[in-house]
Residue frames as qw, qx, qy, qz and C-alpha x, y, z in Angstrom:
[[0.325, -0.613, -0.656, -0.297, 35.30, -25.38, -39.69],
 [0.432, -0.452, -0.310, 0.717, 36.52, -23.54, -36.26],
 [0.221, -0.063, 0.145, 0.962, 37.69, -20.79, -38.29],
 [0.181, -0.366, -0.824, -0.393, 34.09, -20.57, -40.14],
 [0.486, -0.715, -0.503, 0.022, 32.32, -20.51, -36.85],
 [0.348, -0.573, -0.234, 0.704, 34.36, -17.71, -35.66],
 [0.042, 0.062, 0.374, 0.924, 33.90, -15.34, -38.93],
 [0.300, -0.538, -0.675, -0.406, 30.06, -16.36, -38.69],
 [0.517, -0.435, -0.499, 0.543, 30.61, -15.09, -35.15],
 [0.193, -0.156, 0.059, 0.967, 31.81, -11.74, -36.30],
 [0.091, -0.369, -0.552, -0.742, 28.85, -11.13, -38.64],
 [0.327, -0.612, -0.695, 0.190, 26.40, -11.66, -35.83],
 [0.208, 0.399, -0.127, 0.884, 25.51, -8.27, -34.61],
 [0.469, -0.527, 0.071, -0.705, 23.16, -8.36, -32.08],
 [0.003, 0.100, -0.943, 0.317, 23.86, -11.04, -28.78],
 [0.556, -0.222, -0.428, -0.677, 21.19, -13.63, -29.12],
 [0.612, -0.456, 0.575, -0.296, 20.81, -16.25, -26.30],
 [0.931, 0.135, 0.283, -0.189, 19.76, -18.97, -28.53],
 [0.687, 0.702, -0.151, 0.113, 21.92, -18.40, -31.00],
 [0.019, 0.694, -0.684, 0.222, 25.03, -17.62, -28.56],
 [0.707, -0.223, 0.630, -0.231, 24.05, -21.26, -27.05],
 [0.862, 0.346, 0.289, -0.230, 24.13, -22.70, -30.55],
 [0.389, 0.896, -0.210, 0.044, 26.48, -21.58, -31.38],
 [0.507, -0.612, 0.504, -0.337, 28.42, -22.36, -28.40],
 [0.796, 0.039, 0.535, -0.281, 27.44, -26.18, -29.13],
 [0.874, 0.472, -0.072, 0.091, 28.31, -26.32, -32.42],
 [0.109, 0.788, -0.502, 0.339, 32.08, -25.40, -31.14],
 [0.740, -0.406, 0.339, -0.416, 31.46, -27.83, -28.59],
 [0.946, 0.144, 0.276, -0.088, 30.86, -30.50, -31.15],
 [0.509, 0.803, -0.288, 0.117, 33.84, -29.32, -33.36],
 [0.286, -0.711, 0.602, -0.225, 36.35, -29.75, -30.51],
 [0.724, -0.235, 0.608, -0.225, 35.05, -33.16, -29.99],
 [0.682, 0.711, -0.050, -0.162, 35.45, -33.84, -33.79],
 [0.323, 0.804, -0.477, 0.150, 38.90, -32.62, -34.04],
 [0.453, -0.507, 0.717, -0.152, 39.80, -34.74, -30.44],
 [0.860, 0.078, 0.456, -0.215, 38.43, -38.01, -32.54],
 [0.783, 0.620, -0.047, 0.022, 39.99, -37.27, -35.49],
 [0.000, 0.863, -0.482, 0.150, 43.13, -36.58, -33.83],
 [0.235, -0.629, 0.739, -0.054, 43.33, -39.57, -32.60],
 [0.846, -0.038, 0.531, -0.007, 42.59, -42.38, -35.09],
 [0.468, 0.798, -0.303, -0.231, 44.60, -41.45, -37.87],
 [0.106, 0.675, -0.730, 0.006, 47.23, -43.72, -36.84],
 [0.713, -0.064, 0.596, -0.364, 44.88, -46.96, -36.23],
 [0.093, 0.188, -0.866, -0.453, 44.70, -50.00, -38.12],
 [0.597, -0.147, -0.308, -0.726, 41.66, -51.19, -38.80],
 [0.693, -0.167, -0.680, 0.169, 41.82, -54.47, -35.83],
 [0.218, -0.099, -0.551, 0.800, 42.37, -51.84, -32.85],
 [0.255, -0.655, -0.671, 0.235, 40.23, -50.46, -30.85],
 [0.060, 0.770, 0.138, 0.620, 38.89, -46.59, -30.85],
 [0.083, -0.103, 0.479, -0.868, 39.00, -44.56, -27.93],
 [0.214, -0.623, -0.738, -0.144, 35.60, -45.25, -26.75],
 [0.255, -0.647, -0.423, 0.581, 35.69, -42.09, -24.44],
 [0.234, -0.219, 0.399, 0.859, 36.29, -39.97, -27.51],
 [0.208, -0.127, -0.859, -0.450, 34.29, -41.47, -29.65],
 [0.145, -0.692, -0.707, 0.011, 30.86, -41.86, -27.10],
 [0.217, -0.531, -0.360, 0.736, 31.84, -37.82, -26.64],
 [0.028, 0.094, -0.625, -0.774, 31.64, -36.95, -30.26],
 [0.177, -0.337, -0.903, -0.201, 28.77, -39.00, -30.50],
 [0.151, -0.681, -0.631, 0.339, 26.54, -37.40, -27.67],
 [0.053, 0.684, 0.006, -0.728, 27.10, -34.03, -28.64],
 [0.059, -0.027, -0.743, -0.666, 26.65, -34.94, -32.55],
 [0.165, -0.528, -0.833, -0.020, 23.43, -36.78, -31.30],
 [0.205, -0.518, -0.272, 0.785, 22.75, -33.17, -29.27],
 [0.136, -0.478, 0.230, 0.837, 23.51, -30.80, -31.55],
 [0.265, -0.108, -0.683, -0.672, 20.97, -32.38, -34.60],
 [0.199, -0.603, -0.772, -0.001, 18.40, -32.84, -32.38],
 [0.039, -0.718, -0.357, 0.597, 18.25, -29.07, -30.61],
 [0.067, 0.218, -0.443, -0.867, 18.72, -27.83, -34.44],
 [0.053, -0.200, -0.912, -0.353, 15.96, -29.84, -35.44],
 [0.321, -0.521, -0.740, 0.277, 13.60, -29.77, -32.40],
 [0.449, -0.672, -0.287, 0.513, 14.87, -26.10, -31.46],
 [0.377, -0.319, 0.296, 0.817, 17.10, -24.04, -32.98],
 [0.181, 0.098, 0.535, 0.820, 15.73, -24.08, -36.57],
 [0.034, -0.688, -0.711, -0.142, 12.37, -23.62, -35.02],
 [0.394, -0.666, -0.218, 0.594, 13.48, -20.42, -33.03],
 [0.277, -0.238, 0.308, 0.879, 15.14, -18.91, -36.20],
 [0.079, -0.471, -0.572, -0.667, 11.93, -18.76, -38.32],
 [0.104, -0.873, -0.419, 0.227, 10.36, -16.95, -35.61],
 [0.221, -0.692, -0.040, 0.686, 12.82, -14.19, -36.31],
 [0.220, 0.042, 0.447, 0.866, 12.87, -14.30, -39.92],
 [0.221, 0.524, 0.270, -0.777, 10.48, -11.39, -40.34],
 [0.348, 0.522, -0.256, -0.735, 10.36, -10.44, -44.28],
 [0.859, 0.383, 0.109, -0.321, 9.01, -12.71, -47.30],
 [0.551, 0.681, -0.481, -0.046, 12.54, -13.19, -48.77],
 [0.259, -0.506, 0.735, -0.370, 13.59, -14.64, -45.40],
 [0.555, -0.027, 0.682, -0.476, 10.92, -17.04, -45.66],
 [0.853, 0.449, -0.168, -0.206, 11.53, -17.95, -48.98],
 [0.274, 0.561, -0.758, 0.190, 15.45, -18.36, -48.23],
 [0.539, -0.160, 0.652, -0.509, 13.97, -20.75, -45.12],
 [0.819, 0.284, 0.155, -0.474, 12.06, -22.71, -47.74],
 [0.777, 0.473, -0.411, -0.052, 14.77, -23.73, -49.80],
 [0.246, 0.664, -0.585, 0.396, 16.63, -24.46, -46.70],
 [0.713, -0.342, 0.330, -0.516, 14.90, -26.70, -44.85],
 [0.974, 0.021, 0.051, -0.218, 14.62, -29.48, -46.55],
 [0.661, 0.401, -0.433, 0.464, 18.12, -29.54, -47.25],
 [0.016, 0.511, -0.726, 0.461, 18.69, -29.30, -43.57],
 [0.788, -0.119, 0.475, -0.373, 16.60, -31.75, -42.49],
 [0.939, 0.268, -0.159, 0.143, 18.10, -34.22, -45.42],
 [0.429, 0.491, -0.618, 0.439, 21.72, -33.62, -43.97],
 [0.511, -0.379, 0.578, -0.511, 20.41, -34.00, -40.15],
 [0.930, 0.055, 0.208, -0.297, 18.94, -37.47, -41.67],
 [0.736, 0.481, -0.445, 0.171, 22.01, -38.35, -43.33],
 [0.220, 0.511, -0.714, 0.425, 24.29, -37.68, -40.34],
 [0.724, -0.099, -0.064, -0.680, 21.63, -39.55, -38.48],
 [0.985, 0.114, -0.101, -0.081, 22.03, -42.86, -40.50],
 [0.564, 0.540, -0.560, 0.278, 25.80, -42.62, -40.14],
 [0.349, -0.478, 0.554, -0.585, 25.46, -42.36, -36.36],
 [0.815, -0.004, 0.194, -0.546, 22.82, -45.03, -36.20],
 [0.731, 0.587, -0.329, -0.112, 24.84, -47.18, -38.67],
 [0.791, 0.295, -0.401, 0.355, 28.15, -47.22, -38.12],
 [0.009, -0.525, 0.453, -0.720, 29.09, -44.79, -34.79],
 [0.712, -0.414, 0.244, -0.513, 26.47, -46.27, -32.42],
 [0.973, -0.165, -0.079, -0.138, 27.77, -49.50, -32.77],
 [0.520, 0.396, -0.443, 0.614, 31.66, -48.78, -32.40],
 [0.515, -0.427, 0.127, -0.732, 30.30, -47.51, -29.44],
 [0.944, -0.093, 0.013, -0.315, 28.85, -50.69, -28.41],
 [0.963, 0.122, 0.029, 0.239, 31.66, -52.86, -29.74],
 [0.408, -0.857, 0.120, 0.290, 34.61, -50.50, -29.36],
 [0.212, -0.228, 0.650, 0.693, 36.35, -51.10, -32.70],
 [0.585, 0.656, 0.390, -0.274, 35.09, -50.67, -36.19],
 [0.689, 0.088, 0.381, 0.610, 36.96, -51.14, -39.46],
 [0.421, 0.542, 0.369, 0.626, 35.69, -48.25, -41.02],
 [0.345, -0.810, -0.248, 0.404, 35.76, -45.87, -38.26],
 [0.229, -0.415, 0.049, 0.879, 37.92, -43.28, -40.15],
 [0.169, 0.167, 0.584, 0.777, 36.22, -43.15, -43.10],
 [0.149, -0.733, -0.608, -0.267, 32.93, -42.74, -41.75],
 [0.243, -0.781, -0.056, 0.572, 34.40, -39.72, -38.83],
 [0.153, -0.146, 0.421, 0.882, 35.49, -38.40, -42.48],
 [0.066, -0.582, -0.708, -0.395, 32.04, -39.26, -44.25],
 [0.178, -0.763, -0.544, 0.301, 30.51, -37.52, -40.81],
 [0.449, -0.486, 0.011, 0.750, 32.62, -34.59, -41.19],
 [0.181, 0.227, 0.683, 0.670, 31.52, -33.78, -44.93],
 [0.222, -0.603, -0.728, -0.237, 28.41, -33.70, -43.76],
 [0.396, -0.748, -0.375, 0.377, 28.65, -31.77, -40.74],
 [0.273, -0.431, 0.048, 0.859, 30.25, -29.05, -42.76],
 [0.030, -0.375, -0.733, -0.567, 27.66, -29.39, -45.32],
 [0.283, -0.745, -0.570, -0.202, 25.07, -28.34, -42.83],
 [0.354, -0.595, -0.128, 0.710, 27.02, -26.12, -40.85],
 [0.178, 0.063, 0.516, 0.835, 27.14, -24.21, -44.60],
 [0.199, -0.421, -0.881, -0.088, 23.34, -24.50, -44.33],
 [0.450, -0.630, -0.463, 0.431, 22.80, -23.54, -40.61],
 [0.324, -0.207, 0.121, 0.915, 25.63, -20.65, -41.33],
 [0.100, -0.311, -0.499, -0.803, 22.88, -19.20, -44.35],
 [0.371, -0.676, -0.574, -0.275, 19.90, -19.18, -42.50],
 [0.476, -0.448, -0.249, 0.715, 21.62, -17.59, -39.58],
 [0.159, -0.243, 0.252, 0.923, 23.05, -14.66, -41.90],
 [0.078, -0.498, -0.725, -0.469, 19.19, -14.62, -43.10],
 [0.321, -0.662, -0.609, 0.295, 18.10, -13.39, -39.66],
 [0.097, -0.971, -0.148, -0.161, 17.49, -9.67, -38.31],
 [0.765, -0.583, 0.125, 0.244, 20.86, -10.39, -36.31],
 [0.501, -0.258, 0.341, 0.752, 23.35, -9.33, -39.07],
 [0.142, 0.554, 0.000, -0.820, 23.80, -6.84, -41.11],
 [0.714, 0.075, 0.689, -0.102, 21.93, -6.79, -44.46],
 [0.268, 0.568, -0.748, -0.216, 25.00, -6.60, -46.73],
 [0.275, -0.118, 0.936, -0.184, 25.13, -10.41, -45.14],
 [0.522, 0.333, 0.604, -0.501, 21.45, -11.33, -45.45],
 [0.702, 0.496, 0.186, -0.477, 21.06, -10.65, -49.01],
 [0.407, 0.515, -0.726, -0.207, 24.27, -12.46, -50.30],
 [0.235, -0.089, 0.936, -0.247, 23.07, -15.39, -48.40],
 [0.691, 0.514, 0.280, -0.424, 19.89, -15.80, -50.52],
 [0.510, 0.664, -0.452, -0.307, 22.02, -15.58, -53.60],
 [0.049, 0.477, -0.875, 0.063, 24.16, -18.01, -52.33],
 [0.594, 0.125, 0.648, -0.460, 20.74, -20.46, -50.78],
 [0.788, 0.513, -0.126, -0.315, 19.82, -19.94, -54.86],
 [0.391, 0.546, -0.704, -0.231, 23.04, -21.54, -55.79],
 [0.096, -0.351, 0.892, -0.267, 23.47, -23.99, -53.55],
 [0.624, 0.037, 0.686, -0.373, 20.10, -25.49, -53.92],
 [0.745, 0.595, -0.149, -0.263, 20.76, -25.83, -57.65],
 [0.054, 0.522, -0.851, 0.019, 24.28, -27.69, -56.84],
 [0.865, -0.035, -0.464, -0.189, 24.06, -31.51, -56.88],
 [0.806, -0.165, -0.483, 0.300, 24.51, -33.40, -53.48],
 [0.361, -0.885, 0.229, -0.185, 26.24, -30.28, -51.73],
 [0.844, 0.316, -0.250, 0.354, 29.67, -31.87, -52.68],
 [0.422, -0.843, 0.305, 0.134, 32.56, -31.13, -50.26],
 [0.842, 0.323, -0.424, 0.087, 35.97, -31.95, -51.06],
 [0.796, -0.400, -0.387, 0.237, 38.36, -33.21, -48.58],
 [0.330, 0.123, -0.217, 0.910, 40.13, -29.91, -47.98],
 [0.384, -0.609, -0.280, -0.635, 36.95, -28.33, -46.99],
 [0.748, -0.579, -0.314, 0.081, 37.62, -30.00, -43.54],
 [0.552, -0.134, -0.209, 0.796, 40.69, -28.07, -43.00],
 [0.132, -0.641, -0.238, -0.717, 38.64, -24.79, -43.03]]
C-alpha cells in the first residue's frame, strides 16, 4: 500500500496543500498499520496487544475517515471541474462512504474495545479485515484523486474506465496479497 501511495504521488502534477496533507496522513496511517501488524503476528489469542500501538493506529484510522469524509472528499469535488468528473464522483461516493462505514463498524466493534480492555481474541484478523478495507478505499480515494485537474489526463480518463469497472465488481474483493502492495 506504501508503494501505491508513492506511484499515486508521482502522477500528481501540480503541489496541492490539501492533497499534500492527505496524503501525508494517509502515510501516516500506513506506518501505524504496518507498526501494529508488525507486532501481533506472533500473539496468541490470551495476551495482551500493545495498547500504545494499537490506540495509535486507531486515532489516526479514526482521523483519517473522518477528514476524508468531513474534508477531503468535500475539497476534491470542488476541483472536479468537467461533467465526466462529476459523473466519476457519483459512482464513487457511495462506495466511499460504504467503506468509511465499514471500517467504522470494525473500529467501533472490535478495535475500540481492545483499546479499552487491552486484549482481544480476534485482534489479528480484524487489523487484517481493517486492512482489506483500507486498501479498498485507498483504491477509491486513489481514483477520484487521478479524476482531478492535478494529473495528467492520460491518468484521469483511465480512472473513469477503471470507476466503470469497479463499480460493476461485487464487494470490491481484495485478496490477501493485495496487502503486500
Amino acid at each position: 500500500m506504501l508503494t501505491k501511495l508513492a506511484n499515486l504521488s508521482e502522477k500528481i502534477t501540480v503541489s496541492h496543500p490539501m492533497i499534500d496533507q492527505w496524503l501525508a496522513s494517509r502515510r501516516q496511517l500506513l506506518v501505524a498499520y504496518y507498526q501494529l501488524v508488525g507486532l501481533t503476528p506472533q500473539k496468541n489469542s490470551s495476551e495482551t496487544c500493545d495498547e500504545v500501538a494499537l490506540d495509535t493506529f486507531c486515532q489516526r484510522l479514526v482521523d483519517y475517515l473522518s477528514s476524508g469524509h468531513f474534508k477531503h472528499y468535500q475539497q476534491i469535488e470542488m476541483l472536479l471541474a468537467s461533467q465526466a468528473q462529476q459523473r466519476l464522483l457519483a459512482l464513487l461516493y457511495p462506495q466511499l462512504e460504504e467503506s468509511t462505514h465499514t471500517l467504522l463498524a470494525l473500529y467501533d466493534t472490535y478495535l475500540e474495545p481492545a483499546i479499552a480492555n487491552g486484549e482481544i481474541p480476534e485482534l489479528r484478523n480484524v487489523i487484517s479485515e481493517v486492512g482489506m478495507h483500507l486498501e479498498s478505499l485507498f483504491d477509491l480515494e486513489d481514483q477520484m484523486l487521478l479524476s482531478t485537474e492535478l494529473v495528467g489526463s492520460q491518468e484521469s480518463s483511465s480512472s473513469v474506465n477503471s470507476a466503470s469497472r469497479l463499480n460493476n465488481r461485487p464487494d470490491n474483493a481484495l485478496s490477501a496479497d493485495a496487502l503486500d502492495s
